[in-house]
C-alpha positions as CSV (number, residue, x, y, z in Angstrom):
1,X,36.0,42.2,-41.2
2,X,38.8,40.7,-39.2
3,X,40.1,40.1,-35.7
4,X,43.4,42.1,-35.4
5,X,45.3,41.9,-32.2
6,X,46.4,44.9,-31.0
7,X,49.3,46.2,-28.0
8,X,47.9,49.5,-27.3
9,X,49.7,51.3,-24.2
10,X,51.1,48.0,-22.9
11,X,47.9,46.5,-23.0
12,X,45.8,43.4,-25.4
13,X,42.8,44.4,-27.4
14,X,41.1,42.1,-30.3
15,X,39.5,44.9,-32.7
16,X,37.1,43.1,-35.7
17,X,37.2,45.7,-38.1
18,X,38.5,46.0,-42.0
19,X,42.1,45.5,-42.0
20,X,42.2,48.7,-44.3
21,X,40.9,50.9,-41.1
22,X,42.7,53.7,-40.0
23,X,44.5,53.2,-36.5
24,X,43.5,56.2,-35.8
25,X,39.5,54.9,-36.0
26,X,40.5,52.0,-33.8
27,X,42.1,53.7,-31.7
28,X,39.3,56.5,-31.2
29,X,35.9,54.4,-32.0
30,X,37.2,51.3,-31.0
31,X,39.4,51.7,-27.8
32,X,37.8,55.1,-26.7
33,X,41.5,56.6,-26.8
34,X,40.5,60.2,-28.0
35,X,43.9,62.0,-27.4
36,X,45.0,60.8,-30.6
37,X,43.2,63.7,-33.0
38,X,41.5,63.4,-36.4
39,X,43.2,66.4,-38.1
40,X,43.4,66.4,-42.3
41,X,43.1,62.8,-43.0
42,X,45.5,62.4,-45.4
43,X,49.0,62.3,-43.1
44,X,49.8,65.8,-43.9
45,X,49.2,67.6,-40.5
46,X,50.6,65.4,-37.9
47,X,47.3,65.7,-35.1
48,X,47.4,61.9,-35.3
49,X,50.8,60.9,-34.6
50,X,51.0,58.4,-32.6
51,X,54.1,55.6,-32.0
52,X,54.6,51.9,-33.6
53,X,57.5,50.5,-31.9
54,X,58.8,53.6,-31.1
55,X,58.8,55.3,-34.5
56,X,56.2,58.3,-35.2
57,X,53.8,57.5,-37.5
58,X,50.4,59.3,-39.0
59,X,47.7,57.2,-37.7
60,X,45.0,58.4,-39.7
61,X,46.5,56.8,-42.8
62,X,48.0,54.0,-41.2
63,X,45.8,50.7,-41.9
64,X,45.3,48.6,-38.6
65,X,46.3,45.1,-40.0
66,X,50.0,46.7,-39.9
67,X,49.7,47.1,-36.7
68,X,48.8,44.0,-35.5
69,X,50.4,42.9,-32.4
70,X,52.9,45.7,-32.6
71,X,53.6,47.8,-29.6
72,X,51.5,51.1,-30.3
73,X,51.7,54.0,-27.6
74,X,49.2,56.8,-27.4
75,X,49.1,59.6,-25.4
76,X,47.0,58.3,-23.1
77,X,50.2,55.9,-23.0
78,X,53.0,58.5,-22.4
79,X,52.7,59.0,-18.5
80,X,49.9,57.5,-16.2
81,X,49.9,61.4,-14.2
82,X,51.2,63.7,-17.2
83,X,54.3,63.8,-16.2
84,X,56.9,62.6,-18.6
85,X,59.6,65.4,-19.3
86,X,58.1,66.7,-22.6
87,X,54.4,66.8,-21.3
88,X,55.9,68.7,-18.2
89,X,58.3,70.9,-20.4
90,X,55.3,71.4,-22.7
91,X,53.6,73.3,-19.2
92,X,56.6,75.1,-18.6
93,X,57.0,76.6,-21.5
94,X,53.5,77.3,-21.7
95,X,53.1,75.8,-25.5
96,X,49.4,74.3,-25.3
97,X,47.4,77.1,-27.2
98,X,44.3,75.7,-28.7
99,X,45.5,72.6,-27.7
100,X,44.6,70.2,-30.6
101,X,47.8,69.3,-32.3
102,X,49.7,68.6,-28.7
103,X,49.8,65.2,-28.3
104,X,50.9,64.3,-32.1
105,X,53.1,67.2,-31.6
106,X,54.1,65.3,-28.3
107,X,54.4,61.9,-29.7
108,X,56.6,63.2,-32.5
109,X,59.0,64.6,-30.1
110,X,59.0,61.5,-28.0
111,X,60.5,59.7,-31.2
112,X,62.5,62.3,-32.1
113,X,64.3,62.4,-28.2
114,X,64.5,58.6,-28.4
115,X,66.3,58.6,-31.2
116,X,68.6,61.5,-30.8
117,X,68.6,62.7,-27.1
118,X,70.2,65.5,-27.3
119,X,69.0,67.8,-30.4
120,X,70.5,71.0,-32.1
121,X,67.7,73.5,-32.8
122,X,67.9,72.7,-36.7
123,X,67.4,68.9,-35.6
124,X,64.4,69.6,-33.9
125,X,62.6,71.8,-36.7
126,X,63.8,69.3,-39.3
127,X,62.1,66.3,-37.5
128,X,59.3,68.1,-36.3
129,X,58.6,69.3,-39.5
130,X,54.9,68.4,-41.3
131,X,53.3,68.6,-37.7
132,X,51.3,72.0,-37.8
133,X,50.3,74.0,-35.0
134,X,47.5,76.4,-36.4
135,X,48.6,78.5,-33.3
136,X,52.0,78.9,-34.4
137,X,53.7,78.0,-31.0
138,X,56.7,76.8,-33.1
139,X,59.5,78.1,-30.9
140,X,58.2,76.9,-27.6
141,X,57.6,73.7,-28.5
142,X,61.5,74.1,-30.0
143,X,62.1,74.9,-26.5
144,X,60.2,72.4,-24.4
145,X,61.9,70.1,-26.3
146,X,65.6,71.1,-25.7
147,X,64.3,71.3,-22.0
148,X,63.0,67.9,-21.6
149,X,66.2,66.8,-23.6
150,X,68.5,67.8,-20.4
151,X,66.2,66.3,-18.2
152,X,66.2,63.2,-19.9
């Protein structure tokens, strides 16, 4: 066990767990941040994406000592009312179906739009690749994302 300082949404926590722990364990058992899903457990599903410093990353794989007093957003982080562009276009385009894979499919596309603002359709399914949606709501979430990109 170890004390591992942690930036979670802006804020300071001091976790003592193993270093080898899953952020995603932290994060969830820990912090009580449950938006951030448990989905296959070995990175291949995406349910747990979350960000460190801005870049997507599969949190259930992801050992915590990494992430030690780097700025990690959930999201719990996004928006304090739900209201950042993709969360809104994800509502307007009505993509939620089961709901379970949203916010890592969220949290990818926050990366994604930080990086490249402004994303032709093949961009999009290339970087949102690897995060599932047993639902199949592939081309609305292609959609909400080209619709928060012109809001942004």
């Amino acid at each position: 066990m170890a004390v591992i300082n942690l930036n979670v949404n802006g804020k300071k926590h001091a976790v003592d767990v193993d270093p080898q722990t899953p952020v995603l364990w932290v994060l969830r058992d820990h912090l009580h941040l449950t938006g951030t899903k448990y989905g296959c457990g070995i990175a291949q599903c995406g349910a747990c994406t979350i960000l460190l410093n801005g870049t997507a990353i599969r949190s259930c794989q992801f050992p915590v000592s990494a992430a030690a007093d780097k700025p990690i957003t959930t999201i719990e982080g996004l928006s304090e009312k739900g209201d950042h562009p993709l969360q809104k276009a994800w509502l307007e385009h009505d993509v939620p179906q089961c709901g379970y894979c949203q916010a890592g499919q969220i949290m990818n596309a926050v990366a994604l739009l930080k990086r490249n603002p402004h994303p032709t359709d093949e961009e999009i399914e290339a970087s949102m690749n690897g995060n599932l949606c047993r639902c199949g709501t592939y081309l609305r979430i292609r959609d909400a994302i080209k619709t928060a990109a012109k809001q942004g």
